[in-house]
Steps between C-alpha positions, in 0.01 A plus 500: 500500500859597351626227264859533524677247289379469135610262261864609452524483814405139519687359238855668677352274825512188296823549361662612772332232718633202221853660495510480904381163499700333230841704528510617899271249651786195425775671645347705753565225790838442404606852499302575867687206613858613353427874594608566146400777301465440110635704218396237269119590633501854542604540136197287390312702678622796280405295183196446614432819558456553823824732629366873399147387409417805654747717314417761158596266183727791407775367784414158409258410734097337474341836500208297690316644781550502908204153504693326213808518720339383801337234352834394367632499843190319690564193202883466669454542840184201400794314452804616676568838654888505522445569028204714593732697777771558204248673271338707786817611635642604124176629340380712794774632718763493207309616177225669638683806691784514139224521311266754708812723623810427296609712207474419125855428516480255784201351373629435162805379624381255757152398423559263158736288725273443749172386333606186344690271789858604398523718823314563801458838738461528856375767745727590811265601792578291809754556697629361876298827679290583167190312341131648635699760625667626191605808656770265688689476187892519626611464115658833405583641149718826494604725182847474387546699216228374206502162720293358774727290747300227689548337840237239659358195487163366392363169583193258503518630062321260241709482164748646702827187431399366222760413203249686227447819745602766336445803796306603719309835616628613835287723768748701695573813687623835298504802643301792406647868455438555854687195582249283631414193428265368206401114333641530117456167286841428277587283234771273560641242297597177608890513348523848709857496676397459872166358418498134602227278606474149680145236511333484837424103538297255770192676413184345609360674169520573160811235484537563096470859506808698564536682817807716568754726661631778342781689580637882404823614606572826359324401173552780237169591276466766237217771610339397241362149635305723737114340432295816475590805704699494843315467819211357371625147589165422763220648274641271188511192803141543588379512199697211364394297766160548469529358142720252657205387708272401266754250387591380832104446548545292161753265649248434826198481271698240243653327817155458647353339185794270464444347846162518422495292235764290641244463791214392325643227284627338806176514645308358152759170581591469838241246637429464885192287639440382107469823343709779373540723811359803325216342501505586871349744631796687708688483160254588308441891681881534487485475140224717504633763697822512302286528157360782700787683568707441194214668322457801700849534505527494115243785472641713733819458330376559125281789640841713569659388224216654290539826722824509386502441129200767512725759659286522837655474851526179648805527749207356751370244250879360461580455894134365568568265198880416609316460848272303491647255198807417713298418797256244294781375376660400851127375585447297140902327537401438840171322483651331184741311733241406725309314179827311433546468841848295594617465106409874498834553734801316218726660296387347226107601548552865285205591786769540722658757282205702445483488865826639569505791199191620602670627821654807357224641373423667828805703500605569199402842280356617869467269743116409627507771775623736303218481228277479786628892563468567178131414449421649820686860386212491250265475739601806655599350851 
């Protein structure tokens, strides 16, 4: 049997888990509540270490490996997965595709501000008529002179309105020398003229994280913030996203333990006919069958992160993991409210939270019946 974490590995759990439990766990409710997202938190985050754990030292980053950086994700979304949202959406759709497709220049440039909490960077997919369907992109970028000019709008984008973002990497249309139409991914910064931005609130979700609007109205960019070569915009999405996966799986597979947990205290104190009701036997085979799950869900998930820090495939690996831990995690939240029972349905029961953030993770970074079609393209049907 594959032994994927080793002791390094271990030790980053326990800190991480200690830093989400004494520095996000006390505010988490608050800030849920408030639908407030926290500078003051994501730049503790960066000094701890976890915004670009997963990026070369030489740009400032961890250096660690794709596990370490899921394992620092499962410990916040344990505790609250608006924080864990922040670092998914910044690491892997903001660092990963500078880092993989940007130039030296770029790199150098943008990467030491983004791996220690001063700034965040968000991907622009999503759009009114684009998000499985990228090909709907309406956003357009034409040449003008050594410029790109930009017209759209992007929305449903993580990092995207914060005060500390400082851009954003845009998917839109360019067209090719025979004038049709190709995805190309550009830099933009945030103080672009024409580039504005506005929060998206009343979420049931992810209340702390920052969801946004952003806006381009002829918004001038130099060539230059081109990331990698023009028309290659889909190929660099796909494969971002299938990195992106593995952390989305992290966020169900955290969430899951969280409620878990949350679940099984309860049912250690709640008494009912003069005896803690896990003592029951109904209670007892939920518990059970959530240990179950959480565990096969973890080794699924660690098994394509190993793929990937090996260099093998494991675009199937990633949507079977991303699959299957965001389902668990709607049945785990779930059953977890049915342990608490009527306290498990109060604002102030964080059970309820879990229960709400765990709803995204069936649509975001490919929704549930979209993995489904990618797992079954492997099958060859």
């Amino acid at each position: 049997m594959q032994a994927y974490t080793n002791e390094e590995h271990e030790n980053l759990r326990k800190r991480i888990r200690a830093f989400a439990e004494n520095v996000i766990a006390p505010r988490a409710q608050e800030l849920d509540e408030k639908e407030e997202f926290s500078v003051d938190l994501t730049r503790k985050m960066g000094e701890a270490g976890i915004l670009g754990i997963n990026m070369p030292t030489e740009y400032g980053g961890g250096g660690a490996d794709t596990l370490s950086y899921i394992i620092a994700v499962e410990e916040l979304a344990r505790v609250d997965s608006s924080q864990a949202a922040t670092v998914v959406a910044h690491n892997s759709l903001g660092l990963v595709p500078l880092l993989d497709y940007g130039s030296e220049e770029q790199k150098t440039r943008l990467l030491p501000q983004l791996t220690t909490g001063e700034h965040l960077w968000a991907f622009g997919l999503t759009e009114e008529n684009a998000g499985s369907d990228a090909r709907g992109t309406e956003t357009t970028a034409v040449r003008e002179g050594d410029h790109w000019v930009i017209n759209g709008a992007k929305r449903y984008i993580t990092n995207a309105a914060t005060p500390i973002t400082l851009g954003v990497t845009l998917q839109v249309m360019t067209p090719n020398e025979q004038g049709e139409p190709k995805l190309t991914t550009i830099l933009v910064e945030s103080d672009t003229p024409g580039f504005s931005t506005e929060r998206m609130l009343g979420k049931m979700m992810w209340r702390a994280a920052d969801t946004g609007r952003i806006s381009l109205k002829d918004c001038k960019v130099p060539l230059s913030n081109t990331l990698g070569r023009e028309g290659q915009g889909a190929r660099y999405m796909l494969k971002t996203l299938d990195g992106g996966r593995l952390s989305v799986a992290a966020m169900g597979l955290g969430l899951a333990q969280g409620a878990f947990e949350l679940a099984a205290q309860h049912a250690r104190t709640r008494k009912q006919f003069g005896k803690p009701i896990g003592r029951n036997q109904a209670i007892a085979f939920k518990l059970a069958d959530m240990d179950m799950k959480i565990e096969l869900a973890r080794n699924t998930l660690y098994k394509a992160c190993w793929l990937k820090d090996q260099g093998k495939s494991y675009n199937r690996e990633a949507a079977i993991a991303k699959l299957y831990t965001s389902e668990i995690a709607r049945e785990v939240a779930d059953e977890a409210v049915q342990i608490f029972g009527g306290s498990g349905l109060f604002k102030n029961n964080p059970i309820e939270r879990f229960y709400r953030d765990q709803r995204l993770l069936q649509i975001g970074e490919g929704t549930s019946e979209i993995l489904r079609l990618v797992i079954s393209r492997h099958l060859g049907v």
